[in-house]
C-alpha positions in Angstrom: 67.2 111.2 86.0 63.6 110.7 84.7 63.3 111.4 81.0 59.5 113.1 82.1 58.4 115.7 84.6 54.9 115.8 85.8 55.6 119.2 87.4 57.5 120.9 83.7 54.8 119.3 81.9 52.0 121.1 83.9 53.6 124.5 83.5 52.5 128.0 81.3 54.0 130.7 80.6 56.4 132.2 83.0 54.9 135.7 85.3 56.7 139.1 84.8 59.5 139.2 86.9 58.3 141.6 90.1 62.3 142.6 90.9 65.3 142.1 89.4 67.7 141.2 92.2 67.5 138.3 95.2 65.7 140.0 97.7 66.9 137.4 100.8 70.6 138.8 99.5 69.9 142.2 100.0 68.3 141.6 103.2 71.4 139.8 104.7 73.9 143.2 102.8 74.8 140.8 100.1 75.1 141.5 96.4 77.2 139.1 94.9 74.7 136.9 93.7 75.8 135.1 90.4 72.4 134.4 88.2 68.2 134.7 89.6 66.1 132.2 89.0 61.8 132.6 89.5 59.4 130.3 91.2 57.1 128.9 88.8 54.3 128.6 90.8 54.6 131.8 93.0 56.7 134.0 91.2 59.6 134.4 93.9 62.9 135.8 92.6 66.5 134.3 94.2 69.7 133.4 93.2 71.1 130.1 92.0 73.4 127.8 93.4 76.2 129.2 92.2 75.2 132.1 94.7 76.6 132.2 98.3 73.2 131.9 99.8 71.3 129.8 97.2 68.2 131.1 97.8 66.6 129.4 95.1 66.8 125.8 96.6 66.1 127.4 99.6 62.9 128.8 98.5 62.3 125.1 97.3 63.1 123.7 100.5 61.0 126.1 102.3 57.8 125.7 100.6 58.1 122.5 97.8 57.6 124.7 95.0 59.4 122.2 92.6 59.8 124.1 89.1 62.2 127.5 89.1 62.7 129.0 85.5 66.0 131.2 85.0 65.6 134.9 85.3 68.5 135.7 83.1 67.5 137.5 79.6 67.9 135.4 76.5 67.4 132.0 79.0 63.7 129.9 78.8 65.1 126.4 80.4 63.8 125.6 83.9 64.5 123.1 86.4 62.4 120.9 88.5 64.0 120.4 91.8 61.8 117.2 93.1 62.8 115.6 89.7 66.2 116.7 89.3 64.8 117.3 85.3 65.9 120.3 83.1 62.9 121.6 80.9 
């Protein structure tokens, strides 16, 4: 684990959250995600990996957005996926 994060560093502030629920969950009938988590660069919304699906790292996959923040209220951390580094 690095003790620095080019891609945490660069960051502002969070956007509004645009939904509050994983929108690839409800599109496959599933509700049982456990926590969201938001894109930092895009502002996508999906559940964690703690989630069935894990739409989160799949957003990641899908388009090397590196940084997701947690969507859950009272939470600020974020995570950098390419660095494995918690912010």
């Amino acid at each position: 684990m690095m003790n620095s994060c080019p891609h945490l560093a660069a960051l502002g502030e969070p956007m509004p959250l645009a939904v509050d629920f994983c929108e690839e969950c409800v599109a496959v009938g599933n509700s049982d995600w456990v926590h969201l988590r938001q894109c930092m660069e895009c502002g996508h919304v999906a559940c964690c990996d703690s989630s069935p699906y894990r739409h989160a790292t799949a957003h990641y996959q899908g388009t090397g957005h590196p940084v997701m923040r947690s969507a859950q209220p009272g939470e600020t951390w974020r995570w950098c996926y390419k660095d494995e580094v918690l912010g």
